[in-house]
C-alpha positions in Angstrom: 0.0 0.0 0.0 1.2 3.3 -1.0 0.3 6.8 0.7 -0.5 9.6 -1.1 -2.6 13.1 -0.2 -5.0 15.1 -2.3 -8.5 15.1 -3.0 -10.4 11.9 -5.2 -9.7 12.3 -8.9 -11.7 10.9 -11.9 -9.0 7.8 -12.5 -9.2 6.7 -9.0 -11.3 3.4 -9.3 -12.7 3.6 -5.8 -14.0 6.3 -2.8 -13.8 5.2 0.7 -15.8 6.7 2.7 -16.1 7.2 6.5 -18.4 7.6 9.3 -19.4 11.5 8.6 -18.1 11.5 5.2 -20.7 9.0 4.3 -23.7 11.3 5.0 -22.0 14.3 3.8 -21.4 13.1 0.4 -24.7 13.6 -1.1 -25.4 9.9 -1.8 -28.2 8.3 -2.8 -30.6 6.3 -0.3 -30.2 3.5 -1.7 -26.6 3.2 -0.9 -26.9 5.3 2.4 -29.0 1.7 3.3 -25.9 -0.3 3.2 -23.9 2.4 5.6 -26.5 1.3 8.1 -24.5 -2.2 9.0 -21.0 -2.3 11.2 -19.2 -4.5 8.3 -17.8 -2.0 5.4 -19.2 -2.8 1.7 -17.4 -2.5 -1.5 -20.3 -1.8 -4.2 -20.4 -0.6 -7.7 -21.4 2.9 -8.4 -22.8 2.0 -12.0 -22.2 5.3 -13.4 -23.3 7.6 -10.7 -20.2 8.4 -9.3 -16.4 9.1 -11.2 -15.3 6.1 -9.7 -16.5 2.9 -10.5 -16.7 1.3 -7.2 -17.6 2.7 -3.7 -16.6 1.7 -0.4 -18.5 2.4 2.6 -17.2 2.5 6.0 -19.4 2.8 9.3 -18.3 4.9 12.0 -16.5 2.2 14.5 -16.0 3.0 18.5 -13.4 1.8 19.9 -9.3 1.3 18.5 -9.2 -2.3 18.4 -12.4 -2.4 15.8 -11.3 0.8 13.9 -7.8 -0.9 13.2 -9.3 -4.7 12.2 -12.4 -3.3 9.9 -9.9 -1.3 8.3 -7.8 -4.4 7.4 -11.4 -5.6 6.4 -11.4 -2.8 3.7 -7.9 -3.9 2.5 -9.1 -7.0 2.1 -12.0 -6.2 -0.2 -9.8 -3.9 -2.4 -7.2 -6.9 -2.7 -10.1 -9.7 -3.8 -11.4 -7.2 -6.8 -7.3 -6.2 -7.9 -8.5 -2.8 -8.0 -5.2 -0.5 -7.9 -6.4 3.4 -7.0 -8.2 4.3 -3.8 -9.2 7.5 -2.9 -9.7 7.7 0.9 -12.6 10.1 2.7 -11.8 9.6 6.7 -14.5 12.3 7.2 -13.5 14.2 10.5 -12.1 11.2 12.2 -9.3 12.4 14.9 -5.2 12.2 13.2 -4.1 9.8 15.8 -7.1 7.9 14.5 -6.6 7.8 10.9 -3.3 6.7 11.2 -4.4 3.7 13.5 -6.7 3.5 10.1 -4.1 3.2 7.8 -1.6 1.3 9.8 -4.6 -1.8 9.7 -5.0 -1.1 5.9 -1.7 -1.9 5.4 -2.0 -5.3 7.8 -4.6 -6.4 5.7 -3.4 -5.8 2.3 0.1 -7.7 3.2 0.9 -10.8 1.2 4.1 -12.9 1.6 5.1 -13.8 -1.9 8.6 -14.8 -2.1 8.2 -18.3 -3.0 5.2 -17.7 -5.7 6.1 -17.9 -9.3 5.5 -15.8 -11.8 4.8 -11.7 -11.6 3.0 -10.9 -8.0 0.0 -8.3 -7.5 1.3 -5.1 -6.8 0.0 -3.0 -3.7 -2.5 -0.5 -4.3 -2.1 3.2 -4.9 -3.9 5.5 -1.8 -4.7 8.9 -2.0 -5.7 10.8 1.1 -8.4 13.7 0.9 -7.4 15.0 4.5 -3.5 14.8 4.7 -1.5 13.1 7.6 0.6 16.4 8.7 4.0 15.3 7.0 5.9 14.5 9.9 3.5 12.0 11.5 3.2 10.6 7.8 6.9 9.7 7.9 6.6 7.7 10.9 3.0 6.2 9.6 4.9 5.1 6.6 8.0 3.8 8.9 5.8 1.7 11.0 4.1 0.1 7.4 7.7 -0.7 5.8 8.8 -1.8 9.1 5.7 -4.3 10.3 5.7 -5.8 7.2 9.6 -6.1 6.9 8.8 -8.1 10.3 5.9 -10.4 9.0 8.3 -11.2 6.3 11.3 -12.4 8.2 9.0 -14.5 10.4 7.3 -15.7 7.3 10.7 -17.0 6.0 11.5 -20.1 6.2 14.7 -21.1 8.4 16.8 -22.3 5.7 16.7 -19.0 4.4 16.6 -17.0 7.9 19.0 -18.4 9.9 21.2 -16.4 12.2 23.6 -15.1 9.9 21.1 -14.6 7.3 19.1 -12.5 10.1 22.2 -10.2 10.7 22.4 -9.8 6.9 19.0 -8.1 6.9 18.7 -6.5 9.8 21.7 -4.8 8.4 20.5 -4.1 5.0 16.9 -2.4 7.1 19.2 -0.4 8.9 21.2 1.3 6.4 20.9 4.9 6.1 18.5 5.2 9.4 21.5 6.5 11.9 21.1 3.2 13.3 25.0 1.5 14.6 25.2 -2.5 14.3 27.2 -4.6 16.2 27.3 -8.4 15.6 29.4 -10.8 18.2 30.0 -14.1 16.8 30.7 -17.0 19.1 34.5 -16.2 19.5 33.1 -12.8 20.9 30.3 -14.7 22.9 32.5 -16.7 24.7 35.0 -13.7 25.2 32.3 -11.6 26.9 31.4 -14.2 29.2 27.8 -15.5 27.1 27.7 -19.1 27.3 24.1 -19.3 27.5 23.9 -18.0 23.8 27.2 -19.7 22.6 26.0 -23.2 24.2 22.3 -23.3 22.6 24.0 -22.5 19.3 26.6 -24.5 18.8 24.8 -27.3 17.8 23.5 -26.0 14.5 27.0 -26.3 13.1 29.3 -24.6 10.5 27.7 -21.5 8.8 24.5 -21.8 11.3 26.2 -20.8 14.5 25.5 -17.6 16.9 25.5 -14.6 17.2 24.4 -11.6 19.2 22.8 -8.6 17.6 23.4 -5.6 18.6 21.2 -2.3 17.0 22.1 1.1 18.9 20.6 4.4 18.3 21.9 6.7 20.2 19.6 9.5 20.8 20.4 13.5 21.0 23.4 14.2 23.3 23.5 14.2 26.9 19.9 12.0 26.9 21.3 9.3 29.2 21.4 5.9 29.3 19.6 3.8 26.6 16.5 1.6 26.8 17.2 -1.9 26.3 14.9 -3.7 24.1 15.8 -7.7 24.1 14.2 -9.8 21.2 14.4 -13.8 21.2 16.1 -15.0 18.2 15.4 -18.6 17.7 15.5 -18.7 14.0 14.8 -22.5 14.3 13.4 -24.6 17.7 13.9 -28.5 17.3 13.3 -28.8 21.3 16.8 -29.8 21.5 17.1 -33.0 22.7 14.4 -33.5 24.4 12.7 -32.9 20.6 9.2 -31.6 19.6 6.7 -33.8 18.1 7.1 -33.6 14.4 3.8 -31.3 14.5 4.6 -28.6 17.1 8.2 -28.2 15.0 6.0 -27.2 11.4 6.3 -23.5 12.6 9.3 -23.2 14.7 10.7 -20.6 12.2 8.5 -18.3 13.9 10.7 -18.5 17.0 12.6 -15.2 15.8 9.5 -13.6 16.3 10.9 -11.8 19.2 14.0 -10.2 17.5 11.6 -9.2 14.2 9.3 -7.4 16.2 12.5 -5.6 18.0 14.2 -4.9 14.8 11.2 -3.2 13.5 10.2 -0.9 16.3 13.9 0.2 16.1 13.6 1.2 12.8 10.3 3.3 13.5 11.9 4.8 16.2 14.8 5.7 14.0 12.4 7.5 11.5 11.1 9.9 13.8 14.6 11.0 14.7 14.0 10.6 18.3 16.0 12.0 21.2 15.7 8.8 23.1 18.1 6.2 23.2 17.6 2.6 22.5 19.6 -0.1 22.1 18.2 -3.6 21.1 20.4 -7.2 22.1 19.2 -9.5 19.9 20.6 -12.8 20.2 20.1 -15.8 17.7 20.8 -19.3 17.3 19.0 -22.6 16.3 18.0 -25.1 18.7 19.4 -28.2 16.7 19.7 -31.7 17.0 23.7 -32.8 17.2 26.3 -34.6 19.2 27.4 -31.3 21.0 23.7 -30.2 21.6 23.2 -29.2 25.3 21.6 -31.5 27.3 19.0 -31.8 30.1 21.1 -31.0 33.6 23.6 -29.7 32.2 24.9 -26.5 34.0 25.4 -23.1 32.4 26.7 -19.9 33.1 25.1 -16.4 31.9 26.9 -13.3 31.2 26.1 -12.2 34.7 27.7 -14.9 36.7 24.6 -16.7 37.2 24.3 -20.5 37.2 21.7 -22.3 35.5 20.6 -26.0 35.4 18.9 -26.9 32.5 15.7 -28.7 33.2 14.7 -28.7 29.6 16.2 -28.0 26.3 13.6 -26.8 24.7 13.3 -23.5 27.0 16.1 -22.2 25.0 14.8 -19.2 24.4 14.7 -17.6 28.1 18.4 -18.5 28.2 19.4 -16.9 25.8 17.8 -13.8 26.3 19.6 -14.3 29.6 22.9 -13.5 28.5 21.3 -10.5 26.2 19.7 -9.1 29.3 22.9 -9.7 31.3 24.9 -7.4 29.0 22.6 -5.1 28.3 22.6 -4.1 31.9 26.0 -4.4 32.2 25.9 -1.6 29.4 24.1 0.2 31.7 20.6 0.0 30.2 18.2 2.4 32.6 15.4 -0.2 31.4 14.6 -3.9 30.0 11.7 -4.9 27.7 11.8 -8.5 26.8 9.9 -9.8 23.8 9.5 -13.2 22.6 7.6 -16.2 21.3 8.4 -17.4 24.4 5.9 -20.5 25.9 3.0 -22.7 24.6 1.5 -21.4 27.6 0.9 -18.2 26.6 -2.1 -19.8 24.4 -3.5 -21.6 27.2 -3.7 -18.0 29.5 -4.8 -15.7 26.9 -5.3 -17.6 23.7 -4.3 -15.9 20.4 -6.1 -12.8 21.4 -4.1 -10.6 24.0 -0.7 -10.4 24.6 0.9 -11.4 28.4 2.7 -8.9 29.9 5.0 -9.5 32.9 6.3 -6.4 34.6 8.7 -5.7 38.1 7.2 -2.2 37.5 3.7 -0.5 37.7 4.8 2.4 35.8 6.7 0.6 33.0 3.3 -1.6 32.6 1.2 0.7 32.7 3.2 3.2 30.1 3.0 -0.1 27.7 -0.4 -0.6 28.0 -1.3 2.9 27.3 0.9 2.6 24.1 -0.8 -0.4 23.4 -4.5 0.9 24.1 -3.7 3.7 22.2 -2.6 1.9 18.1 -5.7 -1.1 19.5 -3.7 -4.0 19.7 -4.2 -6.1 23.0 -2.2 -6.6 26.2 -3.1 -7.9 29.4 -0.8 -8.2 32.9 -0.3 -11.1 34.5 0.9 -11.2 38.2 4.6 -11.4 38.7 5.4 -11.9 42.6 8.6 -13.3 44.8 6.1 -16.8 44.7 7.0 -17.0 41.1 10.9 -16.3 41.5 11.1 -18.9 44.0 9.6 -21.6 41.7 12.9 -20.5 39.1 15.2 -21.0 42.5 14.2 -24.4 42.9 17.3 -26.0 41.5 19.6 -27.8 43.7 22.9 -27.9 41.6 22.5 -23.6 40.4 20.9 -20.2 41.1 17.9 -20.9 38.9 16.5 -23.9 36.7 15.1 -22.9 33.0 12.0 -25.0 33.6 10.2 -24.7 37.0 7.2 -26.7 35.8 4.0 -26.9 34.8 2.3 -24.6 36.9 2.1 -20.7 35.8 4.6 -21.6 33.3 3.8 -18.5 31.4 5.2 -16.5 34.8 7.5 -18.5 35.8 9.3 -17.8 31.9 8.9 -14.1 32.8 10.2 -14.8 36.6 13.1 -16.2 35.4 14.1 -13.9 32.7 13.1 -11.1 36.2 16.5 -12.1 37.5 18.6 -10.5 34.5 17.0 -7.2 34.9 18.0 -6.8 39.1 17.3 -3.5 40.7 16.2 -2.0 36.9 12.6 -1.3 36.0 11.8 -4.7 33.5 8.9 -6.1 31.2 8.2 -8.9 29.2 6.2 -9.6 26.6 5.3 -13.0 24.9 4.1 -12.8 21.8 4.5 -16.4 21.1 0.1 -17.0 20.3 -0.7 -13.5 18.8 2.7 -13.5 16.4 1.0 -16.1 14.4 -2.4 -16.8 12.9 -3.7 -20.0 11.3 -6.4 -18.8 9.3 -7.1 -16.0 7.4 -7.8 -13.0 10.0 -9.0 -9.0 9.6 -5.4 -8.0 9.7 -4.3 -10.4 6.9 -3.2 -13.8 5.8 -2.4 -17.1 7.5 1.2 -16.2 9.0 2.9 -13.5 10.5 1.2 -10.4 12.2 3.5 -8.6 13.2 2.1 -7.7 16.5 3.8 -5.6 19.3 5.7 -3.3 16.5 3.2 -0.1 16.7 2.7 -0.7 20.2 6.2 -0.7 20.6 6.9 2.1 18.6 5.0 4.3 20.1 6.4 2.9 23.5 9.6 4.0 22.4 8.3 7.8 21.1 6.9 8.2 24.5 9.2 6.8 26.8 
């Protein structure tokens, strides 16, 4: 989907209308009847207007709705190939229109990489009422960017693995002031992270890890940088204690974490923000070999912490343990965790809100306001010393990656708690609402790219 501004012209093949514009266009009644219904309605005009079709958009209330019926739109324009839309948002607030736009871009996304033959190109949109030109830079950041997320998680692994995710995330950055760092596992083991190093030495030659590092540094004498931590499991066998063949189909979503990172840095680079941020991304694969990591095993984070291995296939949290470990060592005045991070996510909250695990009230609640505000979903879940202690229960080290079945969803956050220390620290898992399996408001089976406005707009406020 392309932006443009400037009122509806004769070659545009469809007007969108909304809410008020609806009724102030001087329609007949015959199509005011089908503005009466809460679903929006593509209809041919059959000569009474320039354009050929019309689209007809009900005044939504609420943020969540306004975002998902405008990937509904998308949706309609994309099954009739129709290439020029001229867009009425009638007097509908600017934070609101571009909450509007952002979900017309969700649901006109398509992951075509592997399709042969010429793909359908996006369609053309002209706005009547202009975004004011610096919030249409950053609208148009956070489009490029969520969809530069849904594709890396759509990707398969052989072509996404952890030096192919550096290669990218590279490639996204140039020209955005953003600096890159990569460790490779000579580097990893020299700065102390055998968490990260361990998991991803089994994937072997060509496949092995890395940590990402993505810094912008903000306007000069801002302080110390936010730390934003993304898991980067670019493929999850479960170790050896392996996944059923069925649970493994998807595991090339297990980057999910660092592609939602990646791209609300590059929005916040776009707006040119004062603040600082700096995201650790670490990736590996969790593979299958005769120097794969194995249950009781003890390991040693980039803190000095000890950690027994209860399972191999919680490789994400430890991981993201030796990311958290340095990022506070660099100082970081805050931590935000995000990652596809348990199965049990889906049990507490399904596929339609997002956990969040805070040692903060004001952190939580500042990330719930971003998220309220762009209508994407996040609830809290309870975070106490009760769930730290089921992480301590090890007998050979400080903590154990897998303190049971109980809470498990916590427990994850608990656990990943004890990185952060004295600093303010939040977790999201975005493991159930990262992926859908059917065809949804917001777009096709696959990636969402949830989190990245939420986010961004995190980051702008922060």
């Amino acid at each position: 989907m392309r932006i443009q501004s400037g009122a509806p012209k004769s070659h545009d093949e469809v007007l969108a209308l909304y809410g008020s514009a609806i009724a102030d266009a001087g329609l007949p009644a015959a199509l005011l009847e089908h503005a009466k219904d809460h679903a929006p309605v593509l209809l041919p005009t059959l000569g009474h207007l320039p354009q050929p079709w019309l689209v007809l958009i009900p005044a939504i209330d609420g943020l969540v709705q306004l975002r998902r019926r405008a990937g509904v739109v998308a949706g309609l324009l994309r099954a009739q190939r129709l290439r020029r839309v001229a867009l009425d948002l009638g007097d509908l607030q600017a934070a609101a229109q571009e909450i509007f736009l952002a979900g017309m871009a969700q649901g006109s996304y398509r992951f075509d990489r592997y399709l042969p033959g010429p793909q359908e190109k996006p369609f053309r949109l002209r706005l009547r009422k202009a975004v004011p030109a610096a919030r249409g830079r950053v609208v148009t950041a956070l489009v490029e960017a969520t969809a530069a997320c849904r594709d890396l998680i759509n990707t398969p692994a052989r072509d996404c693995g952890p030096a192919d995710m550096v290669t990218a995330a590279k490639a996204l950055c140039k020209g955005t002031g953003l600096r890159v760092t990569v460790w490779d596992a000579a580097r990893l083991r020299k700065e102390g992270c055998e968490c990260i190093d361990t998991v991803g030495t089994a994937a072997g030659k060509g496949r092995g890890p890395r940590l990402l590092i993505i810094d912008w540094p903000g306007g000069k004498g801002s302080g110390k940088p936010l730390a934003l931590c993304g898991k980067g499991v670019c493929f999850d066998t479960g170790g050896l204690q392996i996944k059923p063949g069925k649970a493994m189909e998807l595991m090339r979503k297990d980057m999910g974490g660092a592609a939602t990172v990646l791209a609300a840095l590059l929005v916040h680079a776009r707006s040119k923000s004062s603040r600082p941020v700096r995201a650790y991304i670490p990736l590996v694969e969790n593979a299958v070999a005769g120097d794969a990591f194995r249950p009781g095993d003890v390991l040693t984070a980039a803190d000095g912490t000890t950690i027994e291995v209860g399972h191999t296939d919680a490789e994400g949290r430890l991981v993201l343990a030796d990311a958290l470990s340095v990022a506070y060592r660099d100082g970081a005045r805050a931590l935000i965790t995000v990652a596809t991070l348990t199965g049990a996510a889906m049990v507490a909250l399904g596929r339609i809100h997002v956990p969040l695990m805070a040692t903060d009230d004001a952190l939580a609640q500042d990330l719930q306001a971003a998220a309220a505000s762009c209508g994407e979903k996040m609830w809290r879940l309870p975070l106490d010393d009760d769930h730290r202690a089921l992480v301590r229960a090890s007998r050979l080290a400080t903590l154990t990656n897998s303190a049971g079945p109980e809470a498990s969803c916590i427990t994850a956050g608990a656990f990943l708690a004890h990185f952060a220390k004295d600093r303010p620290f939040a977790h999201l898992d975005i493991s159930p609402a990262s992926w859908k399996d059917s065809p949804h408001d917001l777009g096709p089976v696959g990636a969402t790219g949830v989190m990245v406005d939420t986010l961004a707009r995190y980051l702008a406020a922060s």
